[in-house]
C-alpha positions in Angstrom: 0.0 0.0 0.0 2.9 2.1 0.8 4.4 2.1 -2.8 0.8 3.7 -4.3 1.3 6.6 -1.9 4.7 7.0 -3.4 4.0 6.6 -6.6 1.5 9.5 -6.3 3.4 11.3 -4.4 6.5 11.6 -6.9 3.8 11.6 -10.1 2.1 14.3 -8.6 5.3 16.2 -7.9 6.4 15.8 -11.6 3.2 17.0 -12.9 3.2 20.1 -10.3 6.6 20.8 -11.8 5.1 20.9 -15.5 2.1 22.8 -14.2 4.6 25.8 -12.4 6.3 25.4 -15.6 3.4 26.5 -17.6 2.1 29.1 -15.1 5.0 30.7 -13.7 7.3 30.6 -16.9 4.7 31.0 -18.8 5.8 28.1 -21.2 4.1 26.4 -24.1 3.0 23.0 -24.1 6.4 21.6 -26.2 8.4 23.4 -24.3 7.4 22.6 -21.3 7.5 18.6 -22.5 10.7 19.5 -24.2 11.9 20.3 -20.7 10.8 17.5 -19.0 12.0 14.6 -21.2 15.6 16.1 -21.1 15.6 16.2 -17.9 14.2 12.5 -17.5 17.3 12.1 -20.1 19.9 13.9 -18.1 19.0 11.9 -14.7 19.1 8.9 -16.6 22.0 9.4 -17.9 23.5 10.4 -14.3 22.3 7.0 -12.8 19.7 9.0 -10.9 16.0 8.4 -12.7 16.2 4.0 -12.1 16.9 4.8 -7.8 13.5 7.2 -8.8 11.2 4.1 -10.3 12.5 1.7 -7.9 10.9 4.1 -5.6 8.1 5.3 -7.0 6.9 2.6 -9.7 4.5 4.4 -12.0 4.6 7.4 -10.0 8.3 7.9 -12.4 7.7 5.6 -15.3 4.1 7.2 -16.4 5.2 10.9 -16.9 7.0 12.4 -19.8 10.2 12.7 -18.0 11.2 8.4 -18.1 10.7 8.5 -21.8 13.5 10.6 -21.5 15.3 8.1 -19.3 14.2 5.2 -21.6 15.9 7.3 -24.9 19.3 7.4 -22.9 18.6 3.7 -21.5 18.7 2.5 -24.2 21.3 4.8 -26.1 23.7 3.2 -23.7 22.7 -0.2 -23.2 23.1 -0.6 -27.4 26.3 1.5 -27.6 27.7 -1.0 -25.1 26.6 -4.1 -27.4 27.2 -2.8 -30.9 29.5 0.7 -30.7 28.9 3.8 -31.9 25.9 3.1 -33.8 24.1 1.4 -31.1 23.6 4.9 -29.8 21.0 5.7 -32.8 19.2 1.8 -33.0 19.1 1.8 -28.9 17.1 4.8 -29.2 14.3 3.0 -31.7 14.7 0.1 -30.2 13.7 0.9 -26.6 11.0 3.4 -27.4 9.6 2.0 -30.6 5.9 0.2 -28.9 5.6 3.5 -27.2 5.9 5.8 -30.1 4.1 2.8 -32.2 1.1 3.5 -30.4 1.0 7.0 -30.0 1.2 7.2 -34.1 -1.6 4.3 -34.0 -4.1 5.6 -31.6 -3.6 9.3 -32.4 -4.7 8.2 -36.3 -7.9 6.4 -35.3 -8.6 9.0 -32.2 -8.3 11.5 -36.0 -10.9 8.8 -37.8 -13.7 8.7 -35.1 -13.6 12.7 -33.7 -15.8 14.9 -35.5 -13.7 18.1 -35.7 -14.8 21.5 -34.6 -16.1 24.2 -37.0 
């Protein structure tokens, strides 16, 4: 029970974060989600976002910020297997099903809205 107060907890926090962004900073949407998955990248890429999901679970694997992590993941789990190029197929090859089914969903989400005007 512990681990869904956590998980709300830190997903809440990351969410406040995007929020200030967009009041305080007055950001737009991309960059606000611009700033957010580099961020997830750059912790990733310190060590720091996996300690995070071991923690929170969902709470740091459901925002924007560990697709981030996931890009540099896999970045350097590839590069380690297969050099230099591994850098550019790690990054399709972890986040491929995610971006998949944003394409997929976003196109029939297109087909069955009625748009406005």
């Amino acid at each position: 029970m512990e681990i869904y107060f956590w998980a709300f907890l830190v997903g809440g926090l990351i969410c406040v974060i995007g929020q200030l962004m967009f009041d305080l900073a007055k950001l737009t949407p991309a960059h606000t989600m611009s700033i957010l998955v580099v961020v997830g990248a750059i912790l990733g890429g310190l060590g720091l976002y996996e300690p995070l999901i071991d923690f929170a679970g969902a709470g740091a694997t459901v925002p924007i910020t560990s697709f981030g992590n996931a890009l540099v993941k896999g970045a350097l789990q590839e590069a380690e297997n297969t050099g230099l190029v591994g850098i550019l197929t790690g990054i399709f090859e972890v986040t491929s099903a995610g971006i998949s089914a944003a394409i997929i969903f976003g196109f029939i989400a297109a087909l069955l809205a009625k748009p406005k005007g």
